[in-house]
C-alpha positions as CSV (number, residue, x, y, z in Angstrom):
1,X,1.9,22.9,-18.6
2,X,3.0,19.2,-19.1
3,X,0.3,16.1,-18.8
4,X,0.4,15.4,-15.4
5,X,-1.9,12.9,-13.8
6,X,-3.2,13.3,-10.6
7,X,-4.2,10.6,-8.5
8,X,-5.6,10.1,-4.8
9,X,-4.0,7.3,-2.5
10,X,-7.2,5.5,-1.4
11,X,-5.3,3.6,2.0
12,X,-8.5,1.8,3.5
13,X,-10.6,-0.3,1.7
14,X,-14.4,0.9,2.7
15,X,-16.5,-2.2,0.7
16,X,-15.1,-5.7,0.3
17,X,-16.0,-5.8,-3.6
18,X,-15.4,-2.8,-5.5
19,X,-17.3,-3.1,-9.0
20,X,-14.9,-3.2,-12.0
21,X,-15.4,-0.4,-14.8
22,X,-13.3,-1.5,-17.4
23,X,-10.3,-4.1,-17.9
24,X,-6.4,-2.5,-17.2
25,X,-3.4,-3.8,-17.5
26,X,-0.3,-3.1,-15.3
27,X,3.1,-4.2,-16.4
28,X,4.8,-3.3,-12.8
29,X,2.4,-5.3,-11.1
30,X,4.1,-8.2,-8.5
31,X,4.2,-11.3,-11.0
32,X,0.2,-13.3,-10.8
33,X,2.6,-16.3,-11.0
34,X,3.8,-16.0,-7.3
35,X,0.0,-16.7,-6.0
36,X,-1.2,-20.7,-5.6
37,X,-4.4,-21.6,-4.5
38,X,-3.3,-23.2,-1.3
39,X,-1.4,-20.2,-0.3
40,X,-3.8,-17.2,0.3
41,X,-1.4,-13.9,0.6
42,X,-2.8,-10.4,1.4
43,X,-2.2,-7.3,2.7
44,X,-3.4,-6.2,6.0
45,X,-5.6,-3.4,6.0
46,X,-7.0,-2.4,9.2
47,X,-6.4,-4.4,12.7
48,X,-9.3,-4.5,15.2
49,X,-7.4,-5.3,18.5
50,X,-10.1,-4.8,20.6
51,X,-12.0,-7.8,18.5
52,X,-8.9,-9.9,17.7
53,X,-10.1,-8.8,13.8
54,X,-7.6,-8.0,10.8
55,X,-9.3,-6.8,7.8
56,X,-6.7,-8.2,4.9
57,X,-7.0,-7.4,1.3
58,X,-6.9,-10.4,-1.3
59,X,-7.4,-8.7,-4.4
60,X,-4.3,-10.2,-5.8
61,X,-4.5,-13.8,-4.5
62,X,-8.3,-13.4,-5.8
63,X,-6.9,-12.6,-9.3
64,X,-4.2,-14.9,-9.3
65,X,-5.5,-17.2,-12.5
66,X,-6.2,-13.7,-14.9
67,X,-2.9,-13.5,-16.3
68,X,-1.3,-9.4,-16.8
69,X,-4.6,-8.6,-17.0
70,X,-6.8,-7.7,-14.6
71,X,-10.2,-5.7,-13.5
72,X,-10.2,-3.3,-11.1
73,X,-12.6,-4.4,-8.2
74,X,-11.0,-5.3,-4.7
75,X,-11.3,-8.4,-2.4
76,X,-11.3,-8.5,1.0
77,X,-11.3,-10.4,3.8
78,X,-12.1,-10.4,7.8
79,X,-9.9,-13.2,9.6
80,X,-10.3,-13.5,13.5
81,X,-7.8,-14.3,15.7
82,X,-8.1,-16.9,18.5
83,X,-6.1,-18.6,21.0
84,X,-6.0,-21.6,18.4
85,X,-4.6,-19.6,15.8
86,X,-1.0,-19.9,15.2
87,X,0.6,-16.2,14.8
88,X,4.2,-16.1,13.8
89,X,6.9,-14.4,11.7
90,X,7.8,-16.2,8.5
91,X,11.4,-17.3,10.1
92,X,8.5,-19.1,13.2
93,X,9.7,-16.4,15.4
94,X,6.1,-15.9,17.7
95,X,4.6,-13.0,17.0
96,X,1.5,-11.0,18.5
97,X,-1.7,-9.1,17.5
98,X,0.7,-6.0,18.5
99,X,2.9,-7.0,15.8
100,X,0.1,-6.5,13.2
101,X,0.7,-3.5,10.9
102,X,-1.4,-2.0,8.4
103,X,0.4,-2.8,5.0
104,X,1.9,-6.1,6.2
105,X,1.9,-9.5,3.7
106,X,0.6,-12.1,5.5
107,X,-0.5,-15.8,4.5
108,X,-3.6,-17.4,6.0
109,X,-4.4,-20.6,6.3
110,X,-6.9,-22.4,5.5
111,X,-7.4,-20.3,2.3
112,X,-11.0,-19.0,1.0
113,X,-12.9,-21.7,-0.4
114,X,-11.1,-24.4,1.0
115,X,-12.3,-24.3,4.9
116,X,-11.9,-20.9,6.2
117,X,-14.9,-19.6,8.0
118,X,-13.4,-16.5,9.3
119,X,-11.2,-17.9,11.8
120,X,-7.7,-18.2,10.4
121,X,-5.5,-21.1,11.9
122,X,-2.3,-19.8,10.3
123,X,-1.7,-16.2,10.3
124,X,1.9,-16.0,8.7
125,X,3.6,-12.6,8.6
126,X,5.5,-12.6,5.9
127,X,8.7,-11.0,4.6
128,X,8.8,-8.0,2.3
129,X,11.1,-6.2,-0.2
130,X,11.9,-2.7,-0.3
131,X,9.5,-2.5,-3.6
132,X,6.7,-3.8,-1.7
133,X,7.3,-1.6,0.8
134,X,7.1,1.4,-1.1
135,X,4.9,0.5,-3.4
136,X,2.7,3.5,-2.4
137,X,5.4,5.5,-2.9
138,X,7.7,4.8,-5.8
139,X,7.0,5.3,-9.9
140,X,5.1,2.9,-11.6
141,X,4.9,4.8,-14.7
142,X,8.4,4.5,-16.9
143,X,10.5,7.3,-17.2
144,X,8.1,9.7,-14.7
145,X,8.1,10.9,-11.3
146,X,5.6,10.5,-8.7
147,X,5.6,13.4,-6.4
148,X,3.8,12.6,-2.9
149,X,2.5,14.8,-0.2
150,X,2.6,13.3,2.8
151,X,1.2,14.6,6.1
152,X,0.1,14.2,9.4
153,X,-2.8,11.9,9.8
154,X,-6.0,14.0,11.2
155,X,-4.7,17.0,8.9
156,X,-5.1,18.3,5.4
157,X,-2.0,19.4,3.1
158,X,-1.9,23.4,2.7
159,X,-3.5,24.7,-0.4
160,X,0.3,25.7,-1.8
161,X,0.4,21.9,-1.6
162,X,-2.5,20.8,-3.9
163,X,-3.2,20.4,-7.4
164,X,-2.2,23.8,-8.1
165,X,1.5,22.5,-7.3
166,X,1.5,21.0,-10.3
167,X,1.0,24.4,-12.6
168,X,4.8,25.1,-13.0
169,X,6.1,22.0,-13.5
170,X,6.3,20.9,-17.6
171,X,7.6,17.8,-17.0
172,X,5.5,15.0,-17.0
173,X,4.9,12.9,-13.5
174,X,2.5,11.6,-11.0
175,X,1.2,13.7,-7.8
176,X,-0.2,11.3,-4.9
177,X,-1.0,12.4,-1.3
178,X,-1.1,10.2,1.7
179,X,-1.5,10.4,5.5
180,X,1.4,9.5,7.6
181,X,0.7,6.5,9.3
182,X,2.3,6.1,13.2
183,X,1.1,2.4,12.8
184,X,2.1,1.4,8.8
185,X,4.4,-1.8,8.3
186,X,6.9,1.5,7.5
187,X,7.9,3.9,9.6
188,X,8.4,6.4,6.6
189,X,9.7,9.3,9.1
190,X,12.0,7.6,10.2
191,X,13.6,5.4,7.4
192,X,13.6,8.7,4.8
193,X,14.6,10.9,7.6
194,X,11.7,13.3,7.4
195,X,12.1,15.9,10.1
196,X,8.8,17.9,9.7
197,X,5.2,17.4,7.6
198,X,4.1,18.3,5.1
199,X,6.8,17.0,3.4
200,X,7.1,17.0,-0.8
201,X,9.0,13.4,-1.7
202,X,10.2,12.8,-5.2
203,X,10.4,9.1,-6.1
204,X,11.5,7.2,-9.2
205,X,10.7,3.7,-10.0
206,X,14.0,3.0,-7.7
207,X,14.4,5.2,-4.8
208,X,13.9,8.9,-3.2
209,X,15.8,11.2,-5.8
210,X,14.3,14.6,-3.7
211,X,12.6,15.7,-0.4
212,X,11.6,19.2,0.7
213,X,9.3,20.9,2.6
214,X,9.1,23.9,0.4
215,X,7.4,24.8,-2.6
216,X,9.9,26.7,-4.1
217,X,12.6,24.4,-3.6
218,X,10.1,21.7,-5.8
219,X,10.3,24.0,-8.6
220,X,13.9,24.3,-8.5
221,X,14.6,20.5,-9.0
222,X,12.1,20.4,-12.0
């Protein structure tokens, strides 16, 4: 059997600060460049409706002075909605809580450590590109797959569907698994047609190259 590396897709952020175990370095990761003090971008992680709450993770905007290299520890953030608070689309189109997805870039303003107090005034939500879109999904590791699981949320994959699926394939690539989220920025079912879960997706550093829902038919692309 090939080196294959297997790797768990964590989707919610449990503690704001995650301790750091050693330094890394990630040559696909989104340019620190595009991150300015004034301008604090995130990713929404979890939206409490109920409380008018969205949990948004910073890690990146935190990081933004470290250069290509970075720790590993996360930053997060709780920003409250109010009546005061202007929501809208990045083209100014209104938008509302409703409109909130986990996985959406936003930009809130006033930025940490420059007046916010947990009450954003500006919650911007922002554009994305396909690769930050499927971020979660595609390659990041040249020249290998990523194979991903996905099933319906509440569930577990089958045990066909585990690590063990990686015994006969020699080729080197990356195995994630990930709940399918009604409520993601991406509605993944529908945009990569998936008819039925659990689903096996192959993904490059580009695109979908493969999609079954069979074992065997995995084996056959490899």
């Amino acid at each position: 059997m090939g080196r294959n590396v297997v790797s768990l897709t964590i989707l919610i952020m449990s503690t704001l600060l995650i301790t750091a175990c050693q330094d890394t370095k990630d040559t696909n990761e989104e340019p620190q460049g595009q991150y300015e003090d004034d301008k604090m971008i995130g990713l929404v992680r979890e939206v409490d409706t109920e409380n008018s709450v969205i949990s948004v993770d910073i890690s990146r905007w935190e990081k933004r002075d470290r250069g290509n290299v970075t720790t590993d520890e996360g930053y997060a953030i709780s920003a409250e909605l109010t009546d005061e608070t202007t929501l809208q689309y990045e083209d100014t189109t209104e938008a509302s809580l409703h409109d909130i997805k986990e996985g959406q870039k936003v930009l809130i303003n006033p930025p940490k450590g420059d007046g916010f107090k947990g009450v954003a005034g500006e919650f911007i939500l922002l554009d994305m590109t396909y690769e930050e879109k499927y971020r979660g999904l595609l390659s990041h590791i040249e020249d290998t797959l990523n194979i991903v699981v996905m099933y319906e949320e509440g569930e577990t994959p089958p045990p066909q569907m585990d690590e063990q699926l990686m015994e006969k394939i020699e080729q080197e690539t990356v195995m994630t698994w990930r709940p399918y989220q009604k409520d993601y920025v991406v509605d993944y079912k529908e945009e990569l047609n998936i008819e039925k879960f659990p689903v096996i997706l192959v993904f490059n550093s580009e695109e979908l190259v493969f999609k079954t829902t069979k074992v065997e038919k995995l084996y056959e692309f490899f």
